[in-house]
N, C-alpha and C positions, 0 to 999 in steps of 0.2 A: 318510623318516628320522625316528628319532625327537627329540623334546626335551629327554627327562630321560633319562639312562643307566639299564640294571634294576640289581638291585642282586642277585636272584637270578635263576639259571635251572633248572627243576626237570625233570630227564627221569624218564618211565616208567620202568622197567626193559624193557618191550621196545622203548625208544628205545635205550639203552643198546647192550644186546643186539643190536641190527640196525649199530650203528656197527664194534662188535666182530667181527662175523661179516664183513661187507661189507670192512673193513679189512685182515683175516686174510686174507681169499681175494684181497685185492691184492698182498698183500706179494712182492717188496720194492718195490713202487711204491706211491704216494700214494692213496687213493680220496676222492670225493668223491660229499656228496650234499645232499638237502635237509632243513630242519627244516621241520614243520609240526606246529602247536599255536595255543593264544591267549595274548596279554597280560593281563596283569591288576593294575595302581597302577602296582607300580617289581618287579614279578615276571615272566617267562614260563613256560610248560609247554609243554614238547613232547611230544607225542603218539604222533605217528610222525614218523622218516625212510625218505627215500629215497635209494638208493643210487643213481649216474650213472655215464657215461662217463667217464673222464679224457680230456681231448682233448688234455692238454700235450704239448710235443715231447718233453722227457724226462719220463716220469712218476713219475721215481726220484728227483726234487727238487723238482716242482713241481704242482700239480693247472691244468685249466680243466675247470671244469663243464659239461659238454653245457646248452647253454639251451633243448634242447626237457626235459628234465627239468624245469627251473626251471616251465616253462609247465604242464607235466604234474602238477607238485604244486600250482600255485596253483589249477588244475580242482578236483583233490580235495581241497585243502582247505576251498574255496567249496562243494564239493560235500557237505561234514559239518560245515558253518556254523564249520570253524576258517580260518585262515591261513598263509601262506607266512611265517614269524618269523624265518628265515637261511637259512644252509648250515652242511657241516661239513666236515673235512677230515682225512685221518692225515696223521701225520709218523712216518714209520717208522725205527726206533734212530735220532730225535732227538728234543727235549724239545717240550713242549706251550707254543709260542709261536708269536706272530704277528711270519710275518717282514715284509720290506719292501713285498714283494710284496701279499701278504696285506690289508696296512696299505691298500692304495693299491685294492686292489679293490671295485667295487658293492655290496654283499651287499643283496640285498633283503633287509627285514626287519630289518637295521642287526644281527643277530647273529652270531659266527661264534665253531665249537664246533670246538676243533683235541684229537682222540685222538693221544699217543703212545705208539709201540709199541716194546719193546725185548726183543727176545729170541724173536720172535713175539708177545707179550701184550702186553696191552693194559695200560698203567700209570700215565696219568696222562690227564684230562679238564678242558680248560681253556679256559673262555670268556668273551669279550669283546661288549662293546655300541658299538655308532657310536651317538653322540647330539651333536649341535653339530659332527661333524665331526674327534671326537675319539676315539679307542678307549679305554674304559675295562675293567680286566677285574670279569666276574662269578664269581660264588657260585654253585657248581654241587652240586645235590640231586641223588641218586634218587629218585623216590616210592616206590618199594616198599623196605618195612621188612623184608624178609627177602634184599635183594640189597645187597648191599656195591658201590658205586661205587667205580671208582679214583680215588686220592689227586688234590687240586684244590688248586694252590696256593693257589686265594686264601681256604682254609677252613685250611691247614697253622699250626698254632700257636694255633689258639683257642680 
């Protein structure tokens, strides 16, 4: 876990894209998967994700990540000298927030990146850091300049 909270987190656009797609083809159940990228000060980049199993008993309120996934992206990302940096998860027509649940979960990599969907699309992208044991939320970028990221509260007003 980490010590300092990030203060941004930057996805590709086919980070993006792969949350959107993977999400979509869940609906109306939750999907989950993994981030892989590197840290870099008080910043991360994700690279890619990977989309998992939902193993929850309802998957229409809740996600559990298959943990041979988890195992299967920290291979690949030791295998392209990145890392395992969180997970992600949809919340489908409800808002981009960490519930209790969520709050009280493992995340390797101390990130977790919650997509909400409302109407089928995908409409809002919002992430938080565990550092000290605390959730703080982050500043979420696209890198690519020609794709419009959905709205991020914690960029909303500045």
């Amino acid at each position: 876990m980490r010590a300092r909270p990030l203060a941004t987190l930057v996805l590709s656009a086919e980070a993006v894209e792969g949350v959107r797609l993977a999400s979509s083809s869940a609906l109306p159940f939750e999907a989950c998967g993994a981030l892989i990228g590197e840290f870099y000060g008080t910043s991360a980049r994700v690279a890619r994700v990977r989309a998992g199993a939902n193993l929850a008993r309802d998957p229409s309120r809740s996600f559990d990540l298959d943990p041979a996934l988890l195992v299967a992206a920290e291979d690949e990302a030791r295998g392209v000298g990145l890392e395992l940096i969180g997970i992600w998860h949809s919340h489908p027509n409800a808002p981009a927030e960490l519930s209790t649940a969520d709050r009280a979960a493992d995340v390797p990599g101390g990130i977790s990146l919650v997509a909400s969907f409302a109407g089928g699309r995908l409409r809002e992208l919002c992430a938080w850091s565990r550092a000290n044991g605390t959730w703080q939320p982050v500043r979420v970028e696209c890198a690519s300049q020609t794709t419009r990221a959905p709205e991020n509260r914690a960029t909303r007003g500045r």
